[in-house]
C-alpha positions as CSV (number, residue, x, y, z in Angstrom):
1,X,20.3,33.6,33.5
2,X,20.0,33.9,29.7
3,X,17.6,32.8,28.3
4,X,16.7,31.8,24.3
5,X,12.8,31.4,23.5
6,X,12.5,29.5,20.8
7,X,9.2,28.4,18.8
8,X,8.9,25.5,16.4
9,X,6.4,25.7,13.9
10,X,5.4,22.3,12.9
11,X,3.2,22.7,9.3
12,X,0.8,20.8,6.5
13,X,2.6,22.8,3.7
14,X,0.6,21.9,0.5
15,X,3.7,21.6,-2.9
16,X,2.6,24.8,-5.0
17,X,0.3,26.5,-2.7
18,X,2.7,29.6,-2.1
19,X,-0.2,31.9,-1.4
20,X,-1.1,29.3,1.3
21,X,1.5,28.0,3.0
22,X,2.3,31.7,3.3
23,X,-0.7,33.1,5.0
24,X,-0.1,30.1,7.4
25,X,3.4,31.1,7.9
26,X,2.3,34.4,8.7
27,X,-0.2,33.0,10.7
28,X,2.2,31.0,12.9
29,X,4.7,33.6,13.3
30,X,1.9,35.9,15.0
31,X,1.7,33.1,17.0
32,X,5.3,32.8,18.1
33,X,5.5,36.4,18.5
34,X,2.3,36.6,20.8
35,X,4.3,34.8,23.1
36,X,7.6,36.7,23.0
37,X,9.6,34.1,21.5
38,X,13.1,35.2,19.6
39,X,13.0,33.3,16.7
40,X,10.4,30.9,14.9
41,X,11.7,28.0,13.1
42,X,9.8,26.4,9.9
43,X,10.7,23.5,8.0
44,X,12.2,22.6,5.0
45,X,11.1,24.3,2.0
46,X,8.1,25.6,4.0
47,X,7.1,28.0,1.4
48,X,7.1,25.8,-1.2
49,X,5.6,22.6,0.1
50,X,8.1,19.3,0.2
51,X,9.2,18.0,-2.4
52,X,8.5,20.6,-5.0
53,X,9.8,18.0,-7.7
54,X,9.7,19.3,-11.4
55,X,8.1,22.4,-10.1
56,X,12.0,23.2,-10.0
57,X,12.4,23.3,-13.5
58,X,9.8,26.1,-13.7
59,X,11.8,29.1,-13.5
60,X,8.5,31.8,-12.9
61,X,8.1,29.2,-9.8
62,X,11.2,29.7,-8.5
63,X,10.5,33.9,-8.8
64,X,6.8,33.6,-7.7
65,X,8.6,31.9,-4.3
66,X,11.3,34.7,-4.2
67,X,8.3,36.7,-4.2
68,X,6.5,35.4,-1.6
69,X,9.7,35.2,0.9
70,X,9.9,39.1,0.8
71,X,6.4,39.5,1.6
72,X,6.3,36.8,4.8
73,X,9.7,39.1,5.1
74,X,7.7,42.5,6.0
75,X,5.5,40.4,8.6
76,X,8.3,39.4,11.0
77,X,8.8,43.0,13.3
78,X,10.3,42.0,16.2
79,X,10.9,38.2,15.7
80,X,13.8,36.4,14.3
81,X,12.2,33.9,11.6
82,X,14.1,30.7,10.0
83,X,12.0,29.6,6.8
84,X,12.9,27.1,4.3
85,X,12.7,28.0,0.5
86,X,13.8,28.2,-2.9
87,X,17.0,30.2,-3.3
88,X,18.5,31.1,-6.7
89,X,21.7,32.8,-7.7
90,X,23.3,31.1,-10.8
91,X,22.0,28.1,-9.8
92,X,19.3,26.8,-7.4
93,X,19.7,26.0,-3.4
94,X,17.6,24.0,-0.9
95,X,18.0,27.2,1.8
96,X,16.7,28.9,4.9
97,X,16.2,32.2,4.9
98,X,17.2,33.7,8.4
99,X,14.1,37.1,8.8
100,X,14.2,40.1,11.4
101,X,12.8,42.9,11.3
102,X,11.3,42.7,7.9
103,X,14.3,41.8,6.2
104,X,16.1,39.1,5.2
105,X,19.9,39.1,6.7
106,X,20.7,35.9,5.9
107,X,20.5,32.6,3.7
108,X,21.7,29.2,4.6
109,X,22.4,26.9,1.6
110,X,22.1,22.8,2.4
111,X,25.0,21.0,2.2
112,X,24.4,17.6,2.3
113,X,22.0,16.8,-1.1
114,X,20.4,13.3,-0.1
115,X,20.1,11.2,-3.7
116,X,19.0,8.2,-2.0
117,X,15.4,6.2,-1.8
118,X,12.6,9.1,-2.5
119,X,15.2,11.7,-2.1
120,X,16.6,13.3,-5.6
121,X,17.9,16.5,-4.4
122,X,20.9,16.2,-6.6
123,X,18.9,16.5,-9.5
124,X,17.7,19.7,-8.6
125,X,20.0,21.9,-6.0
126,X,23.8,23.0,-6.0
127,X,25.2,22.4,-2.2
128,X,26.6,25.4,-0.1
129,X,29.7,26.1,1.4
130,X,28.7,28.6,4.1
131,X,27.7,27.7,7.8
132,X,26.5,31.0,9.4
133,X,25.7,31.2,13.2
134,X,23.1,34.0,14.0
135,X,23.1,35.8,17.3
136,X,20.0,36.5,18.1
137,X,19.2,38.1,21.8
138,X,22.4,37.8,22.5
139,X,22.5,33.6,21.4
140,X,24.4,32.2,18.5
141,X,22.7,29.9,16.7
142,X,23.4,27.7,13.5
143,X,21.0,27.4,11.2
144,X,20.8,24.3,8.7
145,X,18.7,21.7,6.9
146,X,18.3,18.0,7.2
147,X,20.9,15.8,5.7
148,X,23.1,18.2,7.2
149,X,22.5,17.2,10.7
150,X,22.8,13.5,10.4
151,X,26.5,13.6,9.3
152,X,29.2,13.8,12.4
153,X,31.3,15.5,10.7
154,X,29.0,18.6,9.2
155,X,27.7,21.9,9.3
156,X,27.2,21.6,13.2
157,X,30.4,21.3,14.1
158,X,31.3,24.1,12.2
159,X,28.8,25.7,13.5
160,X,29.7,25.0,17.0
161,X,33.2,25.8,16.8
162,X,32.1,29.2,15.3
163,X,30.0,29.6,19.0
164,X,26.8,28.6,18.4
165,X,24.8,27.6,21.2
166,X,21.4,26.5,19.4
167,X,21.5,24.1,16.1
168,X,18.3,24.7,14.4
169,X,17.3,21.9,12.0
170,X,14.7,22.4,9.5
171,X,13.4,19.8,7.9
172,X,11.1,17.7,5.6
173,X,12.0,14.2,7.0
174,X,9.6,11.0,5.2
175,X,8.1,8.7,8.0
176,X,8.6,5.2,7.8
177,X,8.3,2.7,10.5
178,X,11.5,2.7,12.9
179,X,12.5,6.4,11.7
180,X,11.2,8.1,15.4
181,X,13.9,6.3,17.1
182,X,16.4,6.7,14.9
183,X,15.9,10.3,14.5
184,X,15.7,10.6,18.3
185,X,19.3,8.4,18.5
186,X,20.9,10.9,16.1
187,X,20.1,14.0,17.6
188,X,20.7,12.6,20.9
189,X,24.3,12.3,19.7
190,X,24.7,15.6,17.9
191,X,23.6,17.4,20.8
192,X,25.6,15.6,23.1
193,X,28.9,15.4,21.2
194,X,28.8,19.3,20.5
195,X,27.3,20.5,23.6
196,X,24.5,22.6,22.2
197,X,21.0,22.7,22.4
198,X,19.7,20.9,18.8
199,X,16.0,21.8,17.9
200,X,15.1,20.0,15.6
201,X,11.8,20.9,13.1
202,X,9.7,18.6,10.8
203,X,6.8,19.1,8.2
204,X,4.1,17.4,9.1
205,X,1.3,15.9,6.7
206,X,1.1,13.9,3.7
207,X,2.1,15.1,0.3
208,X,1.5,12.5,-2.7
209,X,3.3,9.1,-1.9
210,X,5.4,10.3,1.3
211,X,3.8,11.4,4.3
212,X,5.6,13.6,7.6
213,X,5.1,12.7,10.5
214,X,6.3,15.6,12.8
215,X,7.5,14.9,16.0
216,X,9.5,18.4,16.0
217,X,11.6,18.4,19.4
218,X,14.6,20.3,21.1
219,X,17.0,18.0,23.1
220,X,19.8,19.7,25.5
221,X,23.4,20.0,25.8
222,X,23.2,16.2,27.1
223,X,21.3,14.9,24.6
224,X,18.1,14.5,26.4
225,X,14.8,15.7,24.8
226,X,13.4,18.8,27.1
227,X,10.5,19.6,24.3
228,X,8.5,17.3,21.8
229,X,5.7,17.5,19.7
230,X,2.8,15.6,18.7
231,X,3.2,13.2,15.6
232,X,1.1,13.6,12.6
233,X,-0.7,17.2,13.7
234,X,0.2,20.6,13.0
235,X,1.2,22.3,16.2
236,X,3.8,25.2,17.7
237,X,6.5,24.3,19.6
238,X,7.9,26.5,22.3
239,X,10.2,25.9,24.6
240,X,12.8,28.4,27.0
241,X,16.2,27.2,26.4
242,X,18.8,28.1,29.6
243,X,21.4,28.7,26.9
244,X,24.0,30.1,30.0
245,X,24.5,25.9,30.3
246,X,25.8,25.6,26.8
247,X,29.5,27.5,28.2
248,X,29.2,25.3,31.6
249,X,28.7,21.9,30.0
250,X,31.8,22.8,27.5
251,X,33.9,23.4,30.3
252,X,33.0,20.4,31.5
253,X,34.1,18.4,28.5
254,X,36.8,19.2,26.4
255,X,36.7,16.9,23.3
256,X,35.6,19.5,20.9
257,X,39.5,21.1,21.7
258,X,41.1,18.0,20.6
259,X,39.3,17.5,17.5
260,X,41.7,17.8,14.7
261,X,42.2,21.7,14.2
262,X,41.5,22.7,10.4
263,X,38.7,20.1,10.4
264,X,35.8,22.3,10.0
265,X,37.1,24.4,7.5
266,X,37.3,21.9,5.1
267,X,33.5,21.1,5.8
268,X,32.2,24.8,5.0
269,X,33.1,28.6,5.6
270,X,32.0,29.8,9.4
271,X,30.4,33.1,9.1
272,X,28.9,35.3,12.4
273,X,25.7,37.5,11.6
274,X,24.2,39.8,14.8
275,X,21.2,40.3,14.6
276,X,20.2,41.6,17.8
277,X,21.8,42.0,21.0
278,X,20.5,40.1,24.6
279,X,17.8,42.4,26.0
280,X,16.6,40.8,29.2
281,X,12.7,40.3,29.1
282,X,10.7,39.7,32.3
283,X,7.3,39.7,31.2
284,X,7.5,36.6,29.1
285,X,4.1,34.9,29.4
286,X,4.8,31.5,31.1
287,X,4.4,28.8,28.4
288,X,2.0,25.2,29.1
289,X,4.1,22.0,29.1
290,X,3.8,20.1,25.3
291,X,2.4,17.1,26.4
292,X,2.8,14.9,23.1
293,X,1.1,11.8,22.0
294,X,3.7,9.1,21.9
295,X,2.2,6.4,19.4
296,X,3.4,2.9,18.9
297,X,4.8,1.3,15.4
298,X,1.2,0.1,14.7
299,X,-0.3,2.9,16.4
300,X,2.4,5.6,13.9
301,X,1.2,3.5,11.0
302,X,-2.7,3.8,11.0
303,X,-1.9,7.8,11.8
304,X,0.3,8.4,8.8
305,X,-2.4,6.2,6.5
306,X,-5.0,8.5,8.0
307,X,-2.8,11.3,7.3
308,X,-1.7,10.9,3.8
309,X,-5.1,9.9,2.8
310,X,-6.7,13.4,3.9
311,X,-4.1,15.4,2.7
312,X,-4.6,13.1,-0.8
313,X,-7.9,13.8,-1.0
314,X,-8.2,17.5,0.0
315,X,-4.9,18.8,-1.7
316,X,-6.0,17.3,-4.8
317,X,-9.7,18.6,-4.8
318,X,-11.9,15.7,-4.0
319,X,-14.4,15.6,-2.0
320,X,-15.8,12.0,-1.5
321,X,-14.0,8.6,-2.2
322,X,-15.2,5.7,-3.4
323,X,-14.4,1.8,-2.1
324,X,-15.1,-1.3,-3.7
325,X,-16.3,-3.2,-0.3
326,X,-15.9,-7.4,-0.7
327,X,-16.3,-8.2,3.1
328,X,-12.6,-8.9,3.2
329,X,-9.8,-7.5,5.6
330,X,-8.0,-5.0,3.1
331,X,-11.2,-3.2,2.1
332,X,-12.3,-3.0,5.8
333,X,-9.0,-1.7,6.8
334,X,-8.9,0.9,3.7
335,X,-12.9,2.0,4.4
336,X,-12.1,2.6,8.3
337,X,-9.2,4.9,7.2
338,X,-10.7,6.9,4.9
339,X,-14.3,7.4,7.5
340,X,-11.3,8.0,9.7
341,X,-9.4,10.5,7.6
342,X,-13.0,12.3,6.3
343,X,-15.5,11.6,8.0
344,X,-18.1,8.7,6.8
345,X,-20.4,11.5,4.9
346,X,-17.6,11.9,2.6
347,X,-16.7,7.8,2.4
348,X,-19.4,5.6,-0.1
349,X,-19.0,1.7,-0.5
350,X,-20.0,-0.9,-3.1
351,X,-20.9,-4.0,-3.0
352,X,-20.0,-6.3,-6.4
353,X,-21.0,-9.7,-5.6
354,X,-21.1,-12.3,-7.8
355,X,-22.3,-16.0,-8.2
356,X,-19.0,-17.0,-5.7
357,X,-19.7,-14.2,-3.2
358,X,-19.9,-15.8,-0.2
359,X,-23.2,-15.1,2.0
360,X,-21.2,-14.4,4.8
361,X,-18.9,-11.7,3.1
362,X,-22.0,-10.2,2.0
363,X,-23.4,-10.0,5.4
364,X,-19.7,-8.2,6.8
365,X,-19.9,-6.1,4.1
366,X,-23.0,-4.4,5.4
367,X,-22.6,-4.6,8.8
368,X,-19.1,-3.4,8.3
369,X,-20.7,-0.2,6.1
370,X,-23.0,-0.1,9.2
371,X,-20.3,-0.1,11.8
372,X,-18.8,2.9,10.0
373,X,-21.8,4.8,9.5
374,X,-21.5,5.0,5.5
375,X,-22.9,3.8,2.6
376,X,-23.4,0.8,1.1
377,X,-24.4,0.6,-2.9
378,X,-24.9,-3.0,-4.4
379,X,-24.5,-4.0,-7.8
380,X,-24.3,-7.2,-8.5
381,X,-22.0,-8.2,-11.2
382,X,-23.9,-11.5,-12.1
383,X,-25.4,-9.6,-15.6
384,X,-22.0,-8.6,-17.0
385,X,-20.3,-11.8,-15.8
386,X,-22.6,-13.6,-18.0
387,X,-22.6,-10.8,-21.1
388,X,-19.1,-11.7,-21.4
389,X,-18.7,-15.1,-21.1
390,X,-21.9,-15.4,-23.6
391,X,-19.4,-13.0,-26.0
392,X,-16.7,-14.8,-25.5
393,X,-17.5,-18.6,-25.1
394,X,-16.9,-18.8,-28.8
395,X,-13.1,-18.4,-28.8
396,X,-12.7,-20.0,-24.9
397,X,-15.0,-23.2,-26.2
398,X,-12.9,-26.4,-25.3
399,X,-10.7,-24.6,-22.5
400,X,-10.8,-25.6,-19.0
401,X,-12.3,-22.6,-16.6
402,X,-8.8,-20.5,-15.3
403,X,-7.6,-17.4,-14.4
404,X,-9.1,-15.4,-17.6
405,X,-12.3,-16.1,-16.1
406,X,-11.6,-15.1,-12.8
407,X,-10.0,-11.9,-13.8
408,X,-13.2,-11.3,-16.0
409,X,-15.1,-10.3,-12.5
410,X,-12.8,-7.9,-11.4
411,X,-12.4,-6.6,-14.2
412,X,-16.5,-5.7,-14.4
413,X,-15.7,-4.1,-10.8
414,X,-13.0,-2.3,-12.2
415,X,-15.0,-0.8,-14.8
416,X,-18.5,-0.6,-12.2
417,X,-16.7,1.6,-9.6
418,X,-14.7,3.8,-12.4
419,X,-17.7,4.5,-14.2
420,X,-19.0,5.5,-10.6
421,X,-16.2,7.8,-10.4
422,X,-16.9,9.6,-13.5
423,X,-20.2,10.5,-12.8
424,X,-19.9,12.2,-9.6
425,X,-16.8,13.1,-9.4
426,X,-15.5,11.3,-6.6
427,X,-12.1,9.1,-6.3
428,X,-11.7,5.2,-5.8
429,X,-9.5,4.2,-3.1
430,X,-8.2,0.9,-4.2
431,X,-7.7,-2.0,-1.4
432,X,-4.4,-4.0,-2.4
433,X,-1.8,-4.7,0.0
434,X,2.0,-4.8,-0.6
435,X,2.1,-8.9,-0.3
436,X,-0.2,-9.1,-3.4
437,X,1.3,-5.7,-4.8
438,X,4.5,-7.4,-4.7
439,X,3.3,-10.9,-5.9
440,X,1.1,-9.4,-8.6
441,X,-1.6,-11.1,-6.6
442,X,-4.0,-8.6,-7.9
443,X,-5.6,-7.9,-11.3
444,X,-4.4,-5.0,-13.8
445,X,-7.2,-3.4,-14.8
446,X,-9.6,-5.0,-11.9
447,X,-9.4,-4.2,-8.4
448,X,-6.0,-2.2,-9.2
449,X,-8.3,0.4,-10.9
450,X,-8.5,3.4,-9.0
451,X,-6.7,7.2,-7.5
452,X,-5.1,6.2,-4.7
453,X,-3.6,3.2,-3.5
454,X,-4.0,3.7,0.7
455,X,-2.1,0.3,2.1
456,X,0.2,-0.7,-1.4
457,X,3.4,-0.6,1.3
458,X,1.0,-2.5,4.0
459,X,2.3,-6.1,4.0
460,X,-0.9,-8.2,4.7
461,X,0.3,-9.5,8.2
462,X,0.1,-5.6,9.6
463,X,-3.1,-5.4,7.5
464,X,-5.1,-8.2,10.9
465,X,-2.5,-5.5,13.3
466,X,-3.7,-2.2,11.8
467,X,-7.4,-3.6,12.3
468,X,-7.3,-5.0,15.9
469,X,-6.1,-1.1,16.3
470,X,-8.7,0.1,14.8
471,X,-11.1,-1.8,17.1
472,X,-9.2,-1.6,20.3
473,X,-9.8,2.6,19.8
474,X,-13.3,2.2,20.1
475,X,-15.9,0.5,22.4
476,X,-17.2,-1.9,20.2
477,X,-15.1,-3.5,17.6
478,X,-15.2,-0.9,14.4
479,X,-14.3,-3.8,12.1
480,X,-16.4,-7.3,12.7
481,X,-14.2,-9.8,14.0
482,X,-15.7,-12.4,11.6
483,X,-13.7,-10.4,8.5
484,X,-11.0,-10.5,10.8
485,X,-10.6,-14.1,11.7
486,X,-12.1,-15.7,8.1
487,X,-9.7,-17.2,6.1
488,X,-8.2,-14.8,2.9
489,X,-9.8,-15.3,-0.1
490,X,-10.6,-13.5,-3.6
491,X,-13.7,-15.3,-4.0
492,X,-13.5,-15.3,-7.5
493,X,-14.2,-19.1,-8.0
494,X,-15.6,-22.0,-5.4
495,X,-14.1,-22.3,-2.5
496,X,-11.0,-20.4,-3.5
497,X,-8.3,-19.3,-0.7
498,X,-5.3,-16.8,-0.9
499,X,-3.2,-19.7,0.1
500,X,-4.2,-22.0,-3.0
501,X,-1.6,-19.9,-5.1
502,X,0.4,-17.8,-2.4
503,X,2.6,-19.4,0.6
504,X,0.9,-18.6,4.3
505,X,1.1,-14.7,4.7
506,X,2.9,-15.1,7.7
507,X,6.1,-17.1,6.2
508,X,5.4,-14.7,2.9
509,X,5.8,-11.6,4.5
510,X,9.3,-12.2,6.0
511,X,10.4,-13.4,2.8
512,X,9.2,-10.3,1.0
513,X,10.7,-8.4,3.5
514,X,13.8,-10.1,3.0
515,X,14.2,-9.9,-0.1
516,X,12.2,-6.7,-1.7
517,X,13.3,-4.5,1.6
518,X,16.8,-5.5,2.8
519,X,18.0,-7.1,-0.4
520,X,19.0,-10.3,0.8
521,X,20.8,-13.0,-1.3
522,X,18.8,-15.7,-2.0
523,X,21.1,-18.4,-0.1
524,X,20.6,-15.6,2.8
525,X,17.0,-15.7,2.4
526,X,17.1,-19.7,2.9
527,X,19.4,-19.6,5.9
528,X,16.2,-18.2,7.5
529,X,15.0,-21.3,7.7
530,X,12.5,-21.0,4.7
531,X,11.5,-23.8,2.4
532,X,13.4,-23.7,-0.7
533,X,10.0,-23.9,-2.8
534,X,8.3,-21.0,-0.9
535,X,10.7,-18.6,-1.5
536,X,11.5,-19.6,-4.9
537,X,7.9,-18.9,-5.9
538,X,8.1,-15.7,-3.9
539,X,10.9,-14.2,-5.6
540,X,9.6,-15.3,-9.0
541,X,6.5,-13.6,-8.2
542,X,8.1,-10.4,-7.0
543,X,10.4,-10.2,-10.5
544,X,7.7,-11.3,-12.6
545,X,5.4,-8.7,-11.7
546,X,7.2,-5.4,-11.9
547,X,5.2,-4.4,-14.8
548,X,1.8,-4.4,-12.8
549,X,3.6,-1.8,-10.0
550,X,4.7,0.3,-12.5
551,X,0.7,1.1,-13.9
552,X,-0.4,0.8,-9.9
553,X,-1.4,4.2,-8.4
554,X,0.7,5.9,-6.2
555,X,-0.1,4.8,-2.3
556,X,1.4,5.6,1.3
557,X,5.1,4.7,1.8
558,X,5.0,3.1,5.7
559,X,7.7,0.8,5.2
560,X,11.7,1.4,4.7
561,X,11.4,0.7,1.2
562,X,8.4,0.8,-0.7
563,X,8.0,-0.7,-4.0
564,X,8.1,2.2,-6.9
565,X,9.7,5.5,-5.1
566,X,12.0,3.4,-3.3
567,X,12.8,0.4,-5.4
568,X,13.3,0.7,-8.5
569,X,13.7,-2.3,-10.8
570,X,14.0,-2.3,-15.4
571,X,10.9,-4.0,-16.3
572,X,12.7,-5.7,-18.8
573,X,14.8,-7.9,-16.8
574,X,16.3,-11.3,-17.2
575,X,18.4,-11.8,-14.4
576,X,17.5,-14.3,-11.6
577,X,18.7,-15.0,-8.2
578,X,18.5,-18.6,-8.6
């Protein structure tokens, strides 16, 4: 029986860090080659880190990369190696290099250029036209990237009709909630309708705005998955593919003869590479079941917030983060992510209270610091709040108390917890949600000030979810239940709640939803059964607003569509759906 050894590598590549990302290229293909595998597969633009963005532009980046390649080249004796990276020849490609023996022998160029929510790749590559298949130990296999593999009609089949029996899929695929299944679905059907092995290979890590989730996995001629890795960890794949099935389970079914002859050609060029011919090898060392973590939607959310915070942090250069602490549910949620992502050492909260802090949130706020083992610093805002009232009472004389005044108090946090941040050095982790990002339930210049914005594409209804998760992974709760069951409120005047000028969170969540995520026509949106008021006030809130997104820091996409890499809307804007 034939067999094909194949290893997925499964990497944090950091955008720019070519000396890095290649010593842990290197590092991975020992790896794979310790345990006789034919080829190592990385993802997407490995060598580079994903996206690379503007860093496209640069054209000593694009050599420096070139570079790099040819000396991860003269480390692969004896293994086959697919890496993504930077290929230029007139133009610029989104490519996978295909390595033996220290050389290169081959590049793929991707087809398919997504130019769709976060992806721009049309701004920055030129598609290929060529679909190799290289035989490697005697087993042809198609290399190509992505986009590629979710078209029907694509590379694969030309691939397959050109007798590969492996697809290898690189990739540098965005998490979102719902995208495990889907991706699953797909490959299930790619596999399946071409009668190949599909191994499929995903970055992993978190990289500005967008974080990868992993999840690299091989699925079989029948499209069920006979290898899968962990989400949201680096790890190495490796799996022994009984390639010998691949001719069976076409005999067995004979659709790919019927397809339309001619088809493929008009999809790319087939060419056939050998690389090295089948040598049988017996003393293989036997390889451990991957025994992944299978996470839930909640459970897939709190990692990749975990995970794009680290990787936030350390691949910028900080160190310690900083988080204004109220007592309320979104600053628990954002300080148990970060003591989660760096450890509490690293994590330091404040406490701003002011004349309408309530005793009770000043109480959760310390027991919450407590809980997390960080913490707590306590500056009361009273002193300030009254320095500029005092300076300003001469122009607000004869006006009735509002919003101005509210604002005023974050506003003093704002500038408390950014002062903090200058002086040591260390980065505020702001605490909005994506209900009050998208209402512009928030103050510009307040609690908006800060680096990164951990839950902006957390609607507040998954903010309660994401805690009880928290707490139901320890064995006490890690959040105090009296944060979690308290009513919402800014506390920024007596006996103020979130619902005096929102709807109910849980009838203005769906409506966002609705509206911001699927794009749903307002008569749509009220065939849901909302009230006509609520969702008039929801989507003037949402239009209204775009102005205080656009000067929002940049925070983890979770959802579908997030609000500014996602969604884009003018600022300037007149139109109305009702």
């Amino acid at each position: 029986m034939r067999t094909f050894r194949l290893a997925l590598a499964q990497i944090n590549a950091t955008v720019g860090d070519l000396e890095g990302n290649a010593e842990k290229i290197v590092e991975y293909i020992d790896r794979a080659r310790g345990l006789n595998a034919d080829m190592v597969a990385f993802p997407e633009l490995a060598l580079t880190g994903y996206p690379p963005e503007d860093l496209l532009f640069k054209p000593q980046f694009i050599q420096d990369n070139l570079a790099r390649l040819e000396q991860v080249a003269k480390e692969s004796q004896g293994i086959a190696v697919v890496l993504g990276f930077i290929d230029a020849d007139a133009d610029v490609y989104n490519a996978a290099a295909l390595i033996y023996d220290r050389r290169v022998l081959g590049t793929y160029r991707k087809m398919y250029l997504p130019n769709y929510g976060v992806f721009d790749e049309d701004r920055y590559f030129k598609s290929g036209d060529v679909c190799p298949v290289y035989t490697v130990n005697g087993t042809p296999v198609g290399v190509n990237i992505c986009e590629d593999i979710w078209y029907a009609i694509g590379p694969t089949v030309v691939q397959r009709d050109a007798g590969a029996e492996v697809i290898v899929n690189i990739n540098g695929s965005p998490f979102h909630t719902g995208k495990r299944s889907s991706r699953e679905r797909m490959l299930a059907t790619r596999a399946s309708d071409n009668g190949l092995f599909v191994a499929y290979v995903n970055l992993v890590g978190g990289q500005d705005e967008l974080v990868f989730d992993g999840g690299s996995m091989v699925l079989s001629p029948e499209g069920d998955i006979v290898a899968q890795a962990s989400q949201f960890k680096e790890e190495l794949l490796v799996a022994d593919l009984e390639v010998e099935s691949v001719f069976r389970s076409r005999l067995r079914e004979p659709r790919s003869r019927r397809e339309k002859s001619g088809m493929s050609e008009e999809i790319g060029r087939p060419l056939k590479v050998n690389v090295s011919e089948f040598s049988p090898d017996g003393a293989r060392p036997k390889l451990e079941k991957a025994t992944p973590c299978v996470l839930d939607e909640v459970g897939e959310v709190y990692e990749a917030l975990v995970t794009g915070t680290r990787d936030y942090i350390e691949k910028c250069g900080f160190e310690k983060v900083l988080i204004a602490i109220s007592g309320g549910v979104d600053s628990a949620l954002v300080a148990a992510i970060a003591v989660d992502a760096l450890g509490g050492d690293n994590v330091v909260g404040v406490s701003m209270p002011s004349r309408f802090s309530s005793e009770g949130s000043v109480l959760d706020a310390r027991e919450l610091a407590d809980n997390l083992g960080i913490e707590l610093w306590s500056v009361p805002i009273e002193p300030p709040f009254e320095a500029f009232l005092d300076s300003l009472s001469p122009y607000f004389k004869g006006t009735d108390w509002g919003v101005a005044e509210e604002n005023i108090q974050s506003r003093i946090r704002g500038n408390l917890i950014m002062a903090m941040s200058n002086k040591f050095g260390w980065i505020v982790l702001t605490t909005g949600n994506k209900s009050e990002m998208a209402t512009g339930y928030a103050t510009i210049y307040g609690d908006m000030s800060g680096g990164f914005a951990v839950i902006k594409d957390v609607p507040k209804t998954l903010v309660y979810e994401l805690c009880r998760h928290r707490n139901d992974k320890g064995e006490k709760p890690f959040i105090p239940l009296s944060i979690i069951e308290k009513p919402p409120s800014a506390e920024l005047r007596p006996d103020q709640l979130d619902e005096d000028s929102l709807p109910p969170y849980a009838t203005l969540d769906p409506i966002l939803k609705a509206y911001v995520e699927d794009d749903r026509t307002y008569d749509e949106i009220l065939g849901m059964g909302f009230e006509e008021a609520d969702v008039q006030r929801a989507i003037s809130l949402v239009d209204r607003n775009e102005y205080k997104r656009r000067q929002a820091p940049p925070g983890i996409k979770i959802t579908p569509r997030s609000f500014g890499r996602d969604r884009r809307m003018p600022i300037a804007n007149r139109y109305r759906p009702f």
